[in-house]
Backbone as XML, in Angstrom:
<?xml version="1.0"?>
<chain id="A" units="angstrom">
  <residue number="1" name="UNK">
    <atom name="N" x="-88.126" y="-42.802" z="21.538"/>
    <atom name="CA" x="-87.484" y="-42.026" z="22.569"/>
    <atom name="C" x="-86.102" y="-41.589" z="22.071"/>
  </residue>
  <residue number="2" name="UNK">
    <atom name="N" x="-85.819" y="-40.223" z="22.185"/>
    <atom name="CA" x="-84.647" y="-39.971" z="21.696"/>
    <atom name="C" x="-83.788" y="-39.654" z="22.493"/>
  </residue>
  <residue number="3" name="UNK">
    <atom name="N" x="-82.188" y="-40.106" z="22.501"/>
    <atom name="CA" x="-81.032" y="-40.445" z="23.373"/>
    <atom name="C" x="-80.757" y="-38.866" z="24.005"/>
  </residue>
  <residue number="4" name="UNK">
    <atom name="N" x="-79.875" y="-38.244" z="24.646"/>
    <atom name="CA" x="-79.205" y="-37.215" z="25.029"/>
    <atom name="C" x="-78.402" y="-37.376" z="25.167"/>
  </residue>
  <residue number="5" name="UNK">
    <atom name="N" x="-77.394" y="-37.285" z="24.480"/>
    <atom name="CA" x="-75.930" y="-37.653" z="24.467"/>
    <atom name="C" x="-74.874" y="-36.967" z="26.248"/>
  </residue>
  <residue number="6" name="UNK">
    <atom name="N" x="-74.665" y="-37.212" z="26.778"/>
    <atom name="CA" x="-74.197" y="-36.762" z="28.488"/>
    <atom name="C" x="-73.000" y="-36.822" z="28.316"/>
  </residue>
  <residue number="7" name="UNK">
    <atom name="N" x="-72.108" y="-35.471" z="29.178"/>
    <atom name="CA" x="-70.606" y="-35.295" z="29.113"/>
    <atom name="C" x="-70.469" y="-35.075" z="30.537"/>
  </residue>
  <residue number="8" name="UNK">
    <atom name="N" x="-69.082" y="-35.197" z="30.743"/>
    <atom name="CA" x="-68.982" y="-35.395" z="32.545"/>
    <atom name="C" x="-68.252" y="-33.710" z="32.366"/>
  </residue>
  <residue number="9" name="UNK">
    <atom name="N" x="-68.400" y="-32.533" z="33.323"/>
    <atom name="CA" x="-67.823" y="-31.250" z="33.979"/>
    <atom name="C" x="-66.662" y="-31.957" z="34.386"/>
  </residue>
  <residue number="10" name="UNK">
    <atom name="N" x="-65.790" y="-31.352" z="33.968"/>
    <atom name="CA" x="-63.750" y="-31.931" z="34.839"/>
    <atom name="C" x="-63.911" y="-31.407" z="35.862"/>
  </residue>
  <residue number="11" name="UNK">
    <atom name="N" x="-64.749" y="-30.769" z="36.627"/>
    <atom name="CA" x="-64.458" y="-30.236" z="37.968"/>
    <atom name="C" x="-65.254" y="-30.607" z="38.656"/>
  </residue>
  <residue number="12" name="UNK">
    <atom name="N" x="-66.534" y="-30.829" z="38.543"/>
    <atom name="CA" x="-67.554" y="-31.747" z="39.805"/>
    <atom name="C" x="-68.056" y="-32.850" z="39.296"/>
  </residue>
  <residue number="13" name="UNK">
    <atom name="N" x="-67.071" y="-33.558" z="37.972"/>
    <atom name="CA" x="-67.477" y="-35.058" z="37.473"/>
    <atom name="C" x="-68.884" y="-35.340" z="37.751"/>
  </residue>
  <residue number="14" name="UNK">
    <atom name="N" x="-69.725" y="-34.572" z="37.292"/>
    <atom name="CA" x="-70.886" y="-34.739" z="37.309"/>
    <atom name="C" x="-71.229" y="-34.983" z="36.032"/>
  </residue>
  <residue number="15" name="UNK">
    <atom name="N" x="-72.302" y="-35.533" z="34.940"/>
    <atom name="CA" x="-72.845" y="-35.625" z="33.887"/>
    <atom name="C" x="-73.688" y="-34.828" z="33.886"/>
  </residue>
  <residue number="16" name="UNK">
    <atom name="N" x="-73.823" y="-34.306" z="32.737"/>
    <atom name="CA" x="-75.170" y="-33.370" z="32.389"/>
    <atom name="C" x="-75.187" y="-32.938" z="30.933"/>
  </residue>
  <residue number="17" name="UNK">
    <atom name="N" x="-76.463" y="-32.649" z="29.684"/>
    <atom name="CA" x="-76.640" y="-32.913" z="28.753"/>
    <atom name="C" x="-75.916" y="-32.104" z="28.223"/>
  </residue>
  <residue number="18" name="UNK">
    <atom name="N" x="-74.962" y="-32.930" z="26.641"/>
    <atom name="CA" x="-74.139" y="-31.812" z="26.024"/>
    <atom name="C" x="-74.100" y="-30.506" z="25.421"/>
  </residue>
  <residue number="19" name="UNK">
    <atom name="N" x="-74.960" y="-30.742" z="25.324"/>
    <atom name="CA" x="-75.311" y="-28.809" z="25.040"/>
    <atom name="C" x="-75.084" y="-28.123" z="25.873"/>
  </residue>
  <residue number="20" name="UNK">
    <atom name="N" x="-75.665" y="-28.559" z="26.832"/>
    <atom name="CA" x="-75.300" y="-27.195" z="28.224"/>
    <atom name="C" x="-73.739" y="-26.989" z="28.800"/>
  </residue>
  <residue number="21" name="UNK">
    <atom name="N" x="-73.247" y="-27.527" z="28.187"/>
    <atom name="CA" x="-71.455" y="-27.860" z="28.532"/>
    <atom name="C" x="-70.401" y="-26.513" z="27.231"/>
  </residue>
  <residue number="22" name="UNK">
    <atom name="N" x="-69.840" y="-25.920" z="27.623"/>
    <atom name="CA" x="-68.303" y="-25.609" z="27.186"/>
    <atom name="C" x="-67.371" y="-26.517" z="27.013"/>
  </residue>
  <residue number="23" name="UNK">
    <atom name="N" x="-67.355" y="-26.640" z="25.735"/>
    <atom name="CA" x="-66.392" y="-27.652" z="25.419"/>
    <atom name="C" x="-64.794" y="-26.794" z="24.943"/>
  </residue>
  <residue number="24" name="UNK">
    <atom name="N" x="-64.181" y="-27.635" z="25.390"/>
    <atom name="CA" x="-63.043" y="-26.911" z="25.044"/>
    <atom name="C" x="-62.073" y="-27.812" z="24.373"/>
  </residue>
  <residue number="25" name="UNK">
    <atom name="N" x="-61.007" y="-27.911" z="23.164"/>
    <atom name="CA" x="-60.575" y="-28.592" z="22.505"/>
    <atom name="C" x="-59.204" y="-28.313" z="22.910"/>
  </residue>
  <residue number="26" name="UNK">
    <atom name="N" x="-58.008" y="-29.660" z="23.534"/>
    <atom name="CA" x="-57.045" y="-29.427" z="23.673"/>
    <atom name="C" x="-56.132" y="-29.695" z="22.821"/>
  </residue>
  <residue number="27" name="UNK">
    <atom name="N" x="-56.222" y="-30.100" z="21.915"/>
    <atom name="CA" x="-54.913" y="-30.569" z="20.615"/>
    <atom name="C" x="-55.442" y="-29.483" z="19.732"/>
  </residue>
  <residue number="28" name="UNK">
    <atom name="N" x="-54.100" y="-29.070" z="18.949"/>
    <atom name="CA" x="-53.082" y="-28.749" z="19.310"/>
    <atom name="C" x="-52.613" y="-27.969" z="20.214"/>
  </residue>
  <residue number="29" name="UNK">
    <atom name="N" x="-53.180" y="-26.503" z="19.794"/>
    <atom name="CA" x="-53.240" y="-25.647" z="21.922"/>
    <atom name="C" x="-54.646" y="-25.469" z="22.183"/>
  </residue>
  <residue number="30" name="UNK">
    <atom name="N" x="-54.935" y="-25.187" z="23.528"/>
    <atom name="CA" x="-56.471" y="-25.263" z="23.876"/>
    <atom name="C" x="-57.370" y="-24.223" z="23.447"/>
  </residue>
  <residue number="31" name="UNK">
    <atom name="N" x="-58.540" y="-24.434" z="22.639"/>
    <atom name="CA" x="-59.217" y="-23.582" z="22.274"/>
    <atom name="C" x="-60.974" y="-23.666" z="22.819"/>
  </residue>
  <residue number="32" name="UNK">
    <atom name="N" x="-61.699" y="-22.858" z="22.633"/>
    <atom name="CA" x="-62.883" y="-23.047" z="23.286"/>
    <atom name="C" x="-63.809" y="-22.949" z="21.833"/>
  </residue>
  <residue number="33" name="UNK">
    <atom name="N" x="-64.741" y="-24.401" z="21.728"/>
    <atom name="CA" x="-65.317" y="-24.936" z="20.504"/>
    <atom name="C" x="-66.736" y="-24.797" z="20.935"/>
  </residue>
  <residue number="34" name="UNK">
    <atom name="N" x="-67.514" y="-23.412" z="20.589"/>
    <atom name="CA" x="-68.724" y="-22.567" z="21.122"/>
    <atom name="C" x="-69.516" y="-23.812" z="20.253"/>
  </residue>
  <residue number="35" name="UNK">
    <atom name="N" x="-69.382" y="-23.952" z="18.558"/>
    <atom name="CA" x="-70.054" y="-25.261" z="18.053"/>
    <atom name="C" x="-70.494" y="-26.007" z="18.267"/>
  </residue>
  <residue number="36" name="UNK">
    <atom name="N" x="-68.908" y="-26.936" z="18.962"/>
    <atom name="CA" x="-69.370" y="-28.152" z="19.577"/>
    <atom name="C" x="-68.746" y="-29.233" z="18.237"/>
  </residue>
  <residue number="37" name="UNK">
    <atom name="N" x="-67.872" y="-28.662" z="16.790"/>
    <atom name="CA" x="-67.782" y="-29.225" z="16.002"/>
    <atom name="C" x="-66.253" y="-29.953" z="15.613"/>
  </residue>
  <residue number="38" name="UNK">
    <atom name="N" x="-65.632" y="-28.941" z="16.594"/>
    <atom name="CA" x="-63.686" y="-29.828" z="15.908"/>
    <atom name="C" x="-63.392" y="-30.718" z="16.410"/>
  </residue>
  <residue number="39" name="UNK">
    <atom name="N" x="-62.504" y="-30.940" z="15.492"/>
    <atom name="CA" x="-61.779" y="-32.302" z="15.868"/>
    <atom name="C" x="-60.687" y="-32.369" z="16.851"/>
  </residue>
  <residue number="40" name="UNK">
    <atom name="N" x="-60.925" y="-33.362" z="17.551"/>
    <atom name="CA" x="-59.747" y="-33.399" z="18.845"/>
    <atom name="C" x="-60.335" y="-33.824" z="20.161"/>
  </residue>
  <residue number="41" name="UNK">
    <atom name="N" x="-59.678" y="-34.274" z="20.841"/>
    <atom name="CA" x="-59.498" y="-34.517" z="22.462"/>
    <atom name="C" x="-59.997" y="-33.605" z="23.608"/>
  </residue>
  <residue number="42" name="UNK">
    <atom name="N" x="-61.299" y="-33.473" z="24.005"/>
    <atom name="CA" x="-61.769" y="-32.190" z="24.775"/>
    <atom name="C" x="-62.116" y="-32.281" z="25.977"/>
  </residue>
  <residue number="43" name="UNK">
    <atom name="N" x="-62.162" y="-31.184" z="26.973"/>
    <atom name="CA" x="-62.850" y="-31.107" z="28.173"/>
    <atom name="C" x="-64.321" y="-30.551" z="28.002"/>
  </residue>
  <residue number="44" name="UNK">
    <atom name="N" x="-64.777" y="-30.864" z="29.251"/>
    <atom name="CA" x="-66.089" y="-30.201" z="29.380"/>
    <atom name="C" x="-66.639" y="-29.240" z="30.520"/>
  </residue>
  <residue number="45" name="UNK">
    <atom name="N" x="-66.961" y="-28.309" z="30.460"/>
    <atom name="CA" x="-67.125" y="-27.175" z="31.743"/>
    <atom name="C" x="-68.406" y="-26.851" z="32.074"/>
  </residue>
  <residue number="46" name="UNK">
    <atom name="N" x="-69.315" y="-27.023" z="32.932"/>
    <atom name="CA" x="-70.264" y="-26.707" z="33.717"/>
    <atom name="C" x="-70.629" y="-25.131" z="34.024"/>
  </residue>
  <residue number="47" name="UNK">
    <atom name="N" x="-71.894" y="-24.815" z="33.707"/>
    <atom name="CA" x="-71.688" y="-23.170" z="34.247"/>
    <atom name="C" x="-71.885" y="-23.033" z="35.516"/>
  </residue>
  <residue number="48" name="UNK">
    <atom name="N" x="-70.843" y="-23.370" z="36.523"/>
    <atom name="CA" x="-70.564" y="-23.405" z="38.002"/>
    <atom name="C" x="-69.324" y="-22.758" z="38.515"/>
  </residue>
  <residue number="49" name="UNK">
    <atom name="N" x="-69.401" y="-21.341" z="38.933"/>
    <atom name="CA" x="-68.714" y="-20.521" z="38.764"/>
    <atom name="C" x="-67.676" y="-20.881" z="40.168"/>
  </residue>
  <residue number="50" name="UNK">
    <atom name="N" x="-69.016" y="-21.061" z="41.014"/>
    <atom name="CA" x="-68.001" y="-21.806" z="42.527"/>
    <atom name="C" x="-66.734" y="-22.399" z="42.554"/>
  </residue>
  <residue number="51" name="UNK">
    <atom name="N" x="-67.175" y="-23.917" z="41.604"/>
    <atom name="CA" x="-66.412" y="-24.774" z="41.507"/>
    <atom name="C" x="-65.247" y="-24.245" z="40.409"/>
  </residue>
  <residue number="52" name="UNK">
    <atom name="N" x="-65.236" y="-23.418" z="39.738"/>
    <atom name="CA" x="-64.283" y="-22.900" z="38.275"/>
    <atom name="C" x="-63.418" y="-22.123" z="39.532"/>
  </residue>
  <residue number="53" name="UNK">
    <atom name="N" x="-63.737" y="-21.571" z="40.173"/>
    <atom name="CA" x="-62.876" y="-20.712" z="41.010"/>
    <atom name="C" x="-61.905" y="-21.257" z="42.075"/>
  </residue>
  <residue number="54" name="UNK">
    <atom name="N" x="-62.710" y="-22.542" z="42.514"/>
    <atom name="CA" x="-61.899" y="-23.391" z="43.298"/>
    <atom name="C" x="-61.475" y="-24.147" z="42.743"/>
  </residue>
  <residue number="55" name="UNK">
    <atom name="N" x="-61.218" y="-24.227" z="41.325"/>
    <atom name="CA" x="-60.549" y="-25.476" z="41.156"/>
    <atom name="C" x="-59.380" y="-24.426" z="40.483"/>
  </residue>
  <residue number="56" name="UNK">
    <atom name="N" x="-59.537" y="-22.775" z="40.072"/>
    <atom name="CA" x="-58.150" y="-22.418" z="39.675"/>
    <atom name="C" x="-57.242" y="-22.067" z="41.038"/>
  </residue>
  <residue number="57" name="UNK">
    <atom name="N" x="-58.371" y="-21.672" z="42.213"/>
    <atom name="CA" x="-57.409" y="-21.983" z="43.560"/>
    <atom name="C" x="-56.531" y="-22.945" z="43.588"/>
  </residue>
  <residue number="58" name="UNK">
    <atom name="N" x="-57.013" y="-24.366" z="43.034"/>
    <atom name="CA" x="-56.286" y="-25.025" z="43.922"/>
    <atom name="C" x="-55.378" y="-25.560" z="42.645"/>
  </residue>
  <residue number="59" name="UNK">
    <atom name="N" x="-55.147" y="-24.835" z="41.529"/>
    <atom name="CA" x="-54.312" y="-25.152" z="40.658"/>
    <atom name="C" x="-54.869" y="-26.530" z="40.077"/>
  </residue>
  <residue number="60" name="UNK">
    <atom name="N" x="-55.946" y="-26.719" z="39.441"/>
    <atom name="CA" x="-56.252" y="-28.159" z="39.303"/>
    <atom name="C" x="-56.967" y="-27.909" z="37.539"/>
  </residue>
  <residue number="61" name="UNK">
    <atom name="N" x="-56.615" y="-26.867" z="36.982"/>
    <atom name="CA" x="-56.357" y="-26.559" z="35.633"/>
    <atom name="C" x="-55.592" y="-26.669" z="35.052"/>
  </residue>
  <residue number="62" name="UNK">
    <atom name="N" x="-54.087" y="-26.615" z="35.571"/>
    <atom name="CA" x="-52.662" y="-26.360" z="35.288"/>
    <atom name="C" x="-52.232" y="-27.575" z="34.064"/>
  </residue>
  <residue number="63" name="UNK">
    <atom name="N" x="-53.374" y="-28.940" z="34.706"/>
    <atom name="CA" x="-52.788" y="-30.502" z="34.008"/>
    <atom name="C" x="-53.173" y="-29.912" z="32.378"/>
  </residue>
  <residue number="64" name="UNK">
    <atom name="N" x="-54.132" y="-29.014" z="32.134"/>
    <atom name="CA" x="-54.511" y="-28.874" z="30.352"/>
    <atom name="C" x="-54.219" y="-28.116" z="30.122"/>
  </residue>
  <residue number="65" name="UNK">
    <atom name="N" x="-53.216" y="-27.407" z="30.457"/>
    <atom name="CA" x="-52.706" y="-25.919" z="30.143"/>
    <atom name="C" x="-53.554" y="-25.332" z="29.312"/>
  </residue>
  <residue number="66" name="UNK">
    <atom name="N" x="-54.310" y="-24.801" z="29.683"/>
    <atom name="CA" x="-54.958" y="-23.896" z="29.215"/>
    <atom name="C" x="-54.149" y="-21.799" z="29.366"/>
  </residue>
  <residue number="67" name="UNK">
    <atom name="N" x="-54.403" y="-21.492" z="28.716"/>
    <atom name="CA" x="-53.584" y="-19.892" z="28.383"/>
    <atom name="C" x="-54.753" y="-19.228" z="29.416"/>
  </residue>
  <residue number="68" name="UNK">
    <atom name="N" x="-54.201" y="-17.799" z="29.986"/>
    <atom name="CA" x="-54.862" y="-17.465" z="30.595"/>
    <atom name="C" x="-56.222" y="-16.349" z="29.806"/>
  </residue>
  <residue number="69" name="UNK">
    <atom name="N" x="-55.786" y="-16.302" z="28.513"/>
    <atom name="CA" x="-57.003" y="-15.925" z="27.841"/>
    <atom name="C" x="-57.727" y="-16.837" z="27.808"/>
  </residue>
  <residue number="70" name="UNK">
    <atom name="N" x="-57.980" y="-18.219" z="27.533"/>
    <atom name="CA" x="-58.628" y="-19.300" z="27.522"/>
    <atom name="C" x="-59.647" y="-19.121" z="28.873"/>
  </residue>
  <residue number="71" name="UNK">
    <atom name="N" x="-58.482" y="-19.712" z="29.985"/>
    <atom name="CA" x="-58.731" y="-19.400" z="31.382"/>
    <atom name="C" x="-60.404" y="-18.204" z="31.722"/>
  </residue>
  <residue number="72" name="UNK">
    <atom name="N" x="-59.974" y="-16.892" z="31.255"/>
    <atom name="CA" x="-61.016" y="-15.730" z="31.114"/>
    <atom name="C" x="-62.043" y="-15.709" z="30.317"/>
  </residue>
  <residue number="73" name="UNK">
    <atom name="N" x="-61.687" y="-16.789" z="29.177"/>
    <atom name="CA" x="-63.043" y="-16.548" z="28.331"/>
    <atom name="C" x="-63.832" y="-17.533" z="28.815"/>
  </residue>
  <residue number="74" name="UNK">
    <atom name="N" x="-63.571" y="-18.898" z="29.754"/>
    <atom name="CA" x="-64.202" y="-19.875" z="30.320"/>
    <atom name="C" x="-65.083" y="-19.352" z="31.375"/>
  </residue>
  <residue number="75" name="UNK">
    <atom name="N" x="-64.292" y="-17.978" z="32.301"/>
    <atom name="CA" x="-65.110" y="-17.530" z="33.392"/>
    <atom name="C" x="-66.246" y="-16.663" z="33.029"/>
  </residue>
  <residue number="76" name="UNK">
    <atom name="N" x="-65.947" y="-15.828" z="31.853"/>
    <atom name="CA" x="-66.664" y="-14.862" z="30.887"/>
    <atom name="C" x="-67.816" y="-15.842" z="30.526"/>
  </residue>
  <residue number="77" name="UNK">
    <atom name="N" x="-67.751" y="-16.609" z="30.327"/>
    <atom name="CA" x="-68.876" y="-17.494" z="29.659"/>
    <atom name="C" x="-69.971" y="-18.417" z="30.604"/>
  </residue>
  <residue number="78" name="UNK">
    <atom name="N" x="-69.231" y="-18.905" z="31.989"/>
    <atom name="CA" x="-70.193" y="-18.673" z="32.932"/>
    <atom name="C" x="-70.823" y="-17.933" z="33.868"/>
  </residue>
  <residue number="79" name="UNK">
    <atom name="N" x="-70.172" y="-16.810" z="34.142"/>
    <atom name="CA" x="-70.713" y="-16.181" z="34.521"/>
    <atom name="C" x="-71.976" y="-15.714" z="33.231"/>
  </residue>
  <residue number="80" name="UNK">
    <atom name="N" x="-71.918" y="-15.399" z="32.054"/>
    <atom name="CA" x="-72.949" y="-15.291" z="31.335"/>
    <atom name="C" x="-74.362" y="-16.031" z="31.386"/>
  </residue>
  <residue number="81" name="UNK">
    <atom name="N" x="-73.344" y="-17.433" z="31.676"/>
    <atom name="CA" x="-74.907" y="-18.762" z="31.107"/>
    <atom name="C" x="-75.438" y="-18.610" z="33.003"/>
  </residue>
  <residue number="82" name="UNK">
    <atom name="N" x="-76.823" y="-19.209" z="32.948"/>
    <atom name="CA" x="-77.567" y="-19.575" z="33.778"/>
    <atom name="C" x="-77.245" y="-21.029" z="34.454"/>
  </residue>
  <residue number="83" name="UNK">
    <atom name="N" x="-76.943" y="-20.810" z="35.742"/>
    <atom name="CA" x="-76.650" y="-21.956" z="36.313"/>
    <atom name="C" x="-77.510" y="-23.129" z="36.206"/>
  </residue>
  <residue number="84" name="UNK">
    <atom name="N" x="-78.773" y="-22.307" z="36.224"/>
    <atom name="CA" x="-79.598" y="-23.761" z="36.353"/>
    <atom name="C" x="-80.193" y="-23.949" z="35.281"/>
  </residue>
  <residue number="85" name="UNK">
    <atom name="N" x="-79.382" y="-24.218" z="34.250"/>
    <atom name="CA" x="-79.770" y="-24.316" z="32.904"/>
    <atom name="C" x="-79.155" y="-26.161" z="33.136"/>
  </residue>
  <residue number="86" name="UNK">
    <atom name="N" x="-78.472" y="-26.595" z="33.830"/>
    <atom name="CA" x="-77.792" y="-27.652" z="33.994"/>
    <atom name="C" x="-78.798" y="-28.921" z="34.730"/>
  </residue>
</chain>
């Protein structure tokens, strides 16, 4: 039986398999790691456009400073993927 390695979404702390996740690398400034391969300290993003929207409502991005190109290419990218790919 082979494992599936599981990452938690920062916005509905939910788990779900790493592939289906946007990873984004915050050291040194935040970049978005399409791979899945650098080195560093990362978040993980869900393609849940709901929750991406309410959580820049409520300013609850601000803690990883992320740039607002960052910011756009995160929304750009779910809105692309299939929600229920998750």
């Amino acid at each position: 039986m082979r494992i599936i390695p599981q990452r938690m979404d920062v916005l509905t702390r939910k788990s779900h398999p790493k592939q289906s996740l946007l990873r984004v690398v915050l050291s040194p400034a935040p970049r978005i790691d399409y791979a899945q391969d650098q080195l560093g300290r990362a978040i993980y993003f869900a393609p849940d456009l709901a929750a991406f929207e309410l959580a820049l409502k409520k300013g609850r991005l601000r803690r990883y400073g992320l740039s607002e190109e960052t910011i756009a290419e995160i929304r750009q990218w779910i809105k692309n993927t299939d929600s229920s790919a998750c």
